[in-house]
C-alpha positions in Angstrom: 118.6 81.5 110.3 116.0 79.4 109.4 115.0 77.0 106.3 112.2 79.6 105.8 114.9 82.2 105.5 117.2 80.5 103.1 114.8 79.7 100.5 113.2 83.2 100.7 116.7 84.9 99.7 117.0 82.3 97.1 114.0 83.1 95.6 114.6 86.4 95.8 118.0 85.5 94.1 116.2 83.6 91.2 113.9 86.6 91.0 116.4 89.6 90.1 118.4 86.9 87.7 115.3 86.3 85.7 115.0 89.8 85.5 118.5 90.5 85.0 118.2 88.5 81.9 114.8 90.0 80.7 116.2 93.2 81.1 119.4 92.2 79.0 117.0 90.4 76.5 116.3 93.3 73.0 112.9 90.8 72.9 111.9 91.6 76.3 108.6 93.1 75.8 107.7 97.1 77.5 105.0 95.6 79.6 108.0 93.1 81.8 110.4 96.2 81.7 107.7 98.6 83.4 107.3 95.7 86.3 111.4 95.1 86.5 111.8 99.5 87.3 109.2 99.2 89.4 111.1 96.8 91.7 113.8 99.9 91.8 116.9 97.7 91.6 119.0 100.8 90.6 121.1 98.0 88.3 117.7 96.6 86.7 116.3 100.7 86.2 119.8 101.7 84.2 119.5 98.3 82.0 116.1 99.2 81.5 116.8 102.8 80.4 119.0 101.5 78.0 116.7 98.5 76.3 115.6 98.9 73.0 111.9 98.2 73.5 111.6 101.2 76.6 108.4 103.2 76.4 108.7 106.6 75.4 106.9 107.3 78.6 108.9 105.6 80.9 112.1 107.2 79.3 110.3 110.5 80.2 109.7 109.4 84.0 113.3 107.3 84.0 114.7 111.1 82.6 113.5 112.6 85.9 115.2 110.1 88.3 116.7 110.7 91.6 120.2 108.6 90.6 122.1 110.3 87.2 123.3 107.4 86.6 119.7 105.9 85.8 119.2 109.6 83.4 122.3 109.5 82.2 121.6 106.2 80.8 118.6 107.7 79.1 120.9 109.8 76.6 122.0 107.1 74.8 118.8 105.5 74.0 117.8 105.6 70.2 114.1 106.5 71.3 114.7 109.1 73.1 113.3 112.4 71.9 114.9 116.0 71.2 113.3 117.3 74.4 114.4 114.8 76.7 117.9 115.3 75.2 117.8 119.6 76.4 116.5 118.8 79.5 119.3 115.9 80.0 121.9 118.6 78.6 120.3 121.7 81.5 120.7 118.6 84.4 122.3 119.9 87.8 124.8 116.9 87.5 127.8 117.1 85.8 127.6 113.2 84.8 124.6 113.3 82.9 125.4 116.5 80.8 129.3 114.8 80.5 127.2 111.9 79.0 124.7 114.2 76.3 128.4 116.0 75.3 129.6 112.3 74.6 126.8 110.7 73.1 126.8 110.4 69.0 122.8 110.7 68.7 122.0 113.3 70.5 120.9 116.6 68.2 124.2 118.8 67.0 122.1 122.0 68.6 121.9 120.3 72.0 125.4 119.3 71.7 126.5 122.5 70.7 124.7 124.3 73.5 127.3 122.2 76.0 130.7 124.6 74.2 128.8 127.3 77.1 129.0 124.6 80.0 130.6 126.0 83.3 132.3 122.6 83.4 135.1 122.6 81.1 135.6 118.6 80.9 131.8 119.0 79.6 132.5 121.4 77.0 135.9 120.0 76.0 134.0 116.6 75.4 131.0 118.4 73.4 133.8 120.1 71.5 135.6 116.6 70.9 131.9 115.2 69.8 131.0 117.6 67.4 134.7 117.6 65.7 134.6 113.9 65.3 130.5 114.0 64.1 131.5 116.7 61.7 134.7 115.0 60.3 132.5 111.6 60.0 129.8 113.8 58.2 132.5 115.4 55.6 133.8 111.7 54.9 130.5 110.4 54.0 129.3 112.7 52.5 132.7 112.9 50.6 132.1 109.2 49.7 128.5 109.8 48.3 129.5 112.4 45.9 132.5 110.8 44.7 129.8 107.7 44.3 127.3 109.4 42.2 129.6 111.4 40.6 131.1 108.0 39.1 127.9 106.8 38.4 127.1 109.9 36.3 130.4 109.4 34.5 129.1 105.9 33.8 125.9 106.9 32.7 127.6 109.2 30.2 130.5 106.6 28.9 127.6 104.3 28.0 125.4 106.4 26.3 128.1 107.9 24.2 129.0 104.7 23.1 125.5 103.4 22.4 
């Protein structure tokens, strides 16, 4: 091997770590994420999917991806839409519709479309999902109206005394 060699994998090396850490960086701008998943490093693509400052757009084309890894990573990302979610939830692989059944953000109506799936692990974990959202949901909410409900008694204390 020559010297030529060596210090093109190195740079190579020094390439993919800088992008590593752009790609693990929430100020990393869209622009420098669109160059890192054109590279195609599947590791770089599913960071990407995942960053807070993906395009819409490239969440769209990233949701279409040959690896369901790289789409299942699209599920849990806050920006994407309601659509992507159903068509993440119809995929043919069992992996990315295991990930919509397990993600917190993703609608309740795509979530509960997964009860149906043909895989039962899928529809067990939807099932699991929902309970757990809905049990959160009740104890919030439970919380607010005890919260108001002691404000109101404090509104009234006070003006009957004033």
């Amino acid at each position: 091997m020559s010297q030529n060699d060596s210090s093109s994998s190195n740079c190579d090396k020094d390439l993919k770590g800088r992008q590593w850490m752009a790609v693990n960086d929430p100020d990393t701008p869209t622009q420098d994420l669109e160059i890192i998943v054109s590279t195609g490093c599947r590791g770089l693509v599913r960071r990407a999917a995942e960053h807070p400052r993906v395009s819409v757009e490239l969440l769209t084309v990233l949701s279409s991806h040959d690896d369901p890894e790289i789409r299942a990573a699209v599920v849990d990302n806050h920006q994407t839409s309601i659509d992507l979610h159903w068509k993440l939830a119809q995929d043919s692989c069992d992996d990315v519709r295991y990930a919509v059944a397990e993600s917190y953000i993703v609608n309740m109506e795509v979530l509960s479309s997964l009860l149906e799936d043909s895989n039962p692990y899928i529809s067990h974990r939807a099932r699991a999902t929902l309970k757990k959202r809905n049990v959160q949901f009740c104890l919030s909410s439970d919380f607010t109206e005890s919260g108001q409900g002691r404000q109101n008694e404090n509104k009234t204390s006070s003006q009957a005394s004033a």
